[in-house]
N, C-alpha and C positions, 0 to 999 in steps of 0.2 A: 169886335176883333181887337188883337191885342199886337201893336207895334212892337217890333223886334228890332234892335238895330245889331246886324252882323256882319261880318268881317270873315274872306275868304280863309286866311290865316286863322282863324279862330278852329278849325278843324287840327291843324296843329299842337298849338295850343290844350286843345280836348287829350290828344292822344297821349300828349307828355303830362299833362294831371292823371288819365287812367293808367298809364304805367307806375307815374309816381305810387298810385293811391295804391294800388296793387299789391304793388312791393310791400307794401307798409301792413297792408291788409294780413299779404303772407307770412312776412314778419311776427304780425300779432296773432294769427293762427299757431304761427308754430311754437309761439312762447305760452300760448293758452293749452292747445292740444298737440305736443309734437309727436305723437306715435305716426300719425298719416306720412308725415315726410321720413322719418325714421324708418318705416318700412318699403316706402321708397326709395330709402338710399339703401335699403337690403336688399333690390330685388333688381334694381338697375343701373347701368352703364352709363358714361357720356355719351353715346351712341345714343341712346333712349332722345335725351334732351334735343340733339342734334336732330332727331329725327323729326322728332314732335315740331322744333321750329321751320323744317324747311316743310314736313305739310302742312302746318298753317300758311305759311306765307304763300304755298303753292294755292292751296285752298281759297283762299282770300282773292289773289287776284284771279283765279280760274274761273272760278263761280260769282265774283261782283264782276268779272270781264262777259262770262254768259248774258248777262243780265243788262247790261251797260250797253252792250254793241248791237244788244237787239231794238234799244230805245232811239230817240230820235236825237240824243246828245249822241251816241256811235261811239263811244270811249273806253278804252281798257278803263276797270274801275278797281278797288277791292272792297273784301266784304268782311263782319267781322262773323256774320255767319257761316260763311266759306270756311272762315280761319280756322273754328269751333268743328266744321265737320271734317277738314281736314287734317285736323290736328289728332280729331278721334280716328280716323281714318289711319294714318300715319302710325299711333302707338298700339291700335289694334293688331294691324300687322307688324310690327318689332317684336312684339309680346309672341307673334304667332312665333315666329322666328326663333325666339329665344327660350319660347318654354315656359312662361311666364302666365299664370292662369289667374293669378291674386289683383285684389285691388290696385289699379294706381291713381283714380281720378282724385281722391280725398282730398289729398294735398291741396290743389289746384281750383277748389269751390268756392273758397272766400272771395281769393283772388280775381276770378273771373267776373262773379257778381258784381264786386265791388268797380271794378275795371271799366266793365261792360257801360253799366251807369253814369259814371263819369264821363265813358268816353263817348255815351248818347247826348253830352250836352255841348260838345263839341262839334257834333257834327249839327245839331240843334242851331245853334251861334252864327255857324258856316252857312246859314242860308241858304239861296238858290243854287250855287255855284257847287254845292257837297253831291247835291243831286239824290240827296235821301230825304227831299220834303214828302208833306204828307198831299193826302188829293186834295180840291178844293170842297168846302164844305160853309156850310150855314149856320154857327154853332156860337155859342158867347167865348168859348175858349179858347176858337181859332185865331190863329196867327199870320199874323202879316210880313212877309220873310223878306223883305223891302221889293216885291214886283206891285204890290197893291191888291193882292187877293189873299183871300181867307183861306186856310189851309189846316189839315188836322195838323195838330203838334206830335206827330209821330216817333220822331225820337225824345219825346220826353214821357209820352206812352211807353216806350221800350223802358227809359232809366229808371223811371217810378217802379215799375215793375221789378225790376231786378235790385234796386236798392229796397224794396219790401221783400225781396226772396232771402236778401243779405241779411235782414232782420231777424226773419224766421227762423233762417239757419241758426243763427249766434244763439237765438232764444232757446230752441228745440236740443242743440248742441248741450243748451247749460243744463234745462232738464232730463239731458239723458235721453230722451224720443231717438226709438229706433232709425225711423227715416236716418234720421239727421248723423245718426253714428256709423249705418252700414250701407244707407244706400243713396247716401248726399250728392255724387255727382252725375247718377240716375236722375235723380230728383231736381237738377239743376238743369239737366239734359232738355226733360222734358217740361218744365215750366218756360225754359226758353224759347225753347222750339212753337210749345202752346200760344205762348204772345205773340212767337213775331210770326204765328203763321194768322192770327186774326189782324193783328197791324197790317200786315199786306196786302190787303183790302180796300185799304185807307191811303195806300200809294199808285201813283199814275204809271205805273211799272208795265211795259208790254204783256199779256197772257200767254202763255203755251199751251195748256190743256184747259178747252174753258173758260172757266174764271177764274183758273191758276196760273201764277208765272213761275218763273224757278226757283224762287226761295218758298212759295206753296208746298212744289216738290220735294225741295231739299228740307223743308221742316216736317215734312209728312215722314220722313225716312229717318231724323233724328228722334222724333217720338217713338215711332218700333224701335230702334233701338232702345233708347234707354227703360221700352216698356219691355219688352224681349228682356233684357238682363236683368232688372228689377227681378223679373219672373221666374228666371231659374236661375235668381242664386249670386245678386251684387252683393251679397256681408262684405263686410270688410275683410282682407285677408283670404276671401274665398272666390270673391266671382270675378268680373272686368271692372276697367274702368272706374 
């Protein structure tokens, strides 16, 4: 078992390193590939942006609040998988709204990997008090998140993850790979969705259906998605998201 020494504040911390890293991320996206934002700023209004933040934010706390008040901590929470299906949520319908049938997730892929990862080690840091540990388990690489038990490292299962997704992307981007040009935030959709719905197995989270709780749920529905529009039709310029 492997000591951890964390700090409530450390979740703070995490969230202003993944915005920092983000920005930086998106930055060096758009100086390496700027068509993706460049067609985004063809295709949308502040309105777009506006919107896209207030469903994440509603997202985030709606569905980490689902989740939280059903456990035995009882706590409005947020989530950043909420934020991800809310967010999708949100610009799916402005697009309906507005007319809008062409890519816009492109822009927003580096960024989120890169973000996502960072800000897994934040809540990592954050110990018991973050209330995203992982279950108790018997393992050389579990963590001791200062209670005294052994616990998966599940938000560093998530960051791993996604800073290997960041990789592939950068890599697959350089050589040109379809995925990576037409149907990158399909592709980002559903590797996330993929992890964090096997991670959630590995958390002490109350079930809803089963052996599922609501982020099972809500990751079973961002997979159709992003496999749904994969399927007919994410190119660039031509399909959603």
């Amino acid at each position: 078992m492997i000591a951890l020494t964390t700090a409530w504040w450390a979740h703070y911390l995490g969230d202003l390193a993944a915005w920092t890293c983000a920005a930086l991320a998106a930055r060096w996206q758009y100086r390496r590939w700027p068509q993706e934002a460049r067609a985004l700023a063809g295709v949308t209004t502040p309105s777009y942006f506006v919107t896209l933040a207030l469903g994440a934010v509603a997202g985030a706390w709606l569905l980490g609040s689902a989740n939280s008040l059903r456990s035995f901590l009882a706590a409005p929470s947020h989530s950043v998988a909420g934020a991800l299906a809310g967010g999708i949520l949100a610009v799916e319908l402005w697009k309906w709204r507005h007319g809008v049938r062409r890519s816009t997730g492109s822009a927003f892929v580096l960024p989120l990997a890169v973000g996502i990862a960072v800000g897994r080690l934040g809540c990592l840091f954050s110990g018991i008090p973050d209330f995203t540990y992982g279950a108790p388990i018997d393992l050389p690489w579990a963590v001791d998140l200062g209670d005294g038990i052994a616990r998966h490292p599940v938000q560093l299962y998530e960051s791993l993850t996604m800073g290997c997704f960041a990789l592939a992307y950068i890599v697959s981007r350089k050589r040109g790979a379809k995925w990576a040009r037409f149907h990158a935030f399909q592709a980002l959709t559903i590797v996330y969705a993929v992890q964090r719905f096997v991670w959630e197995f590995a958390k002490p989270y109350p079930v809803l259906i089963g052996p599922l709780n609501v982020f099972h749920l809500l990751m079973l529905g961002l997979i159709a998605y992003g496999a749904i529009w994969w399927r007919i039709g994410g190119a660039y310029g031509a399909g959603r998201n």
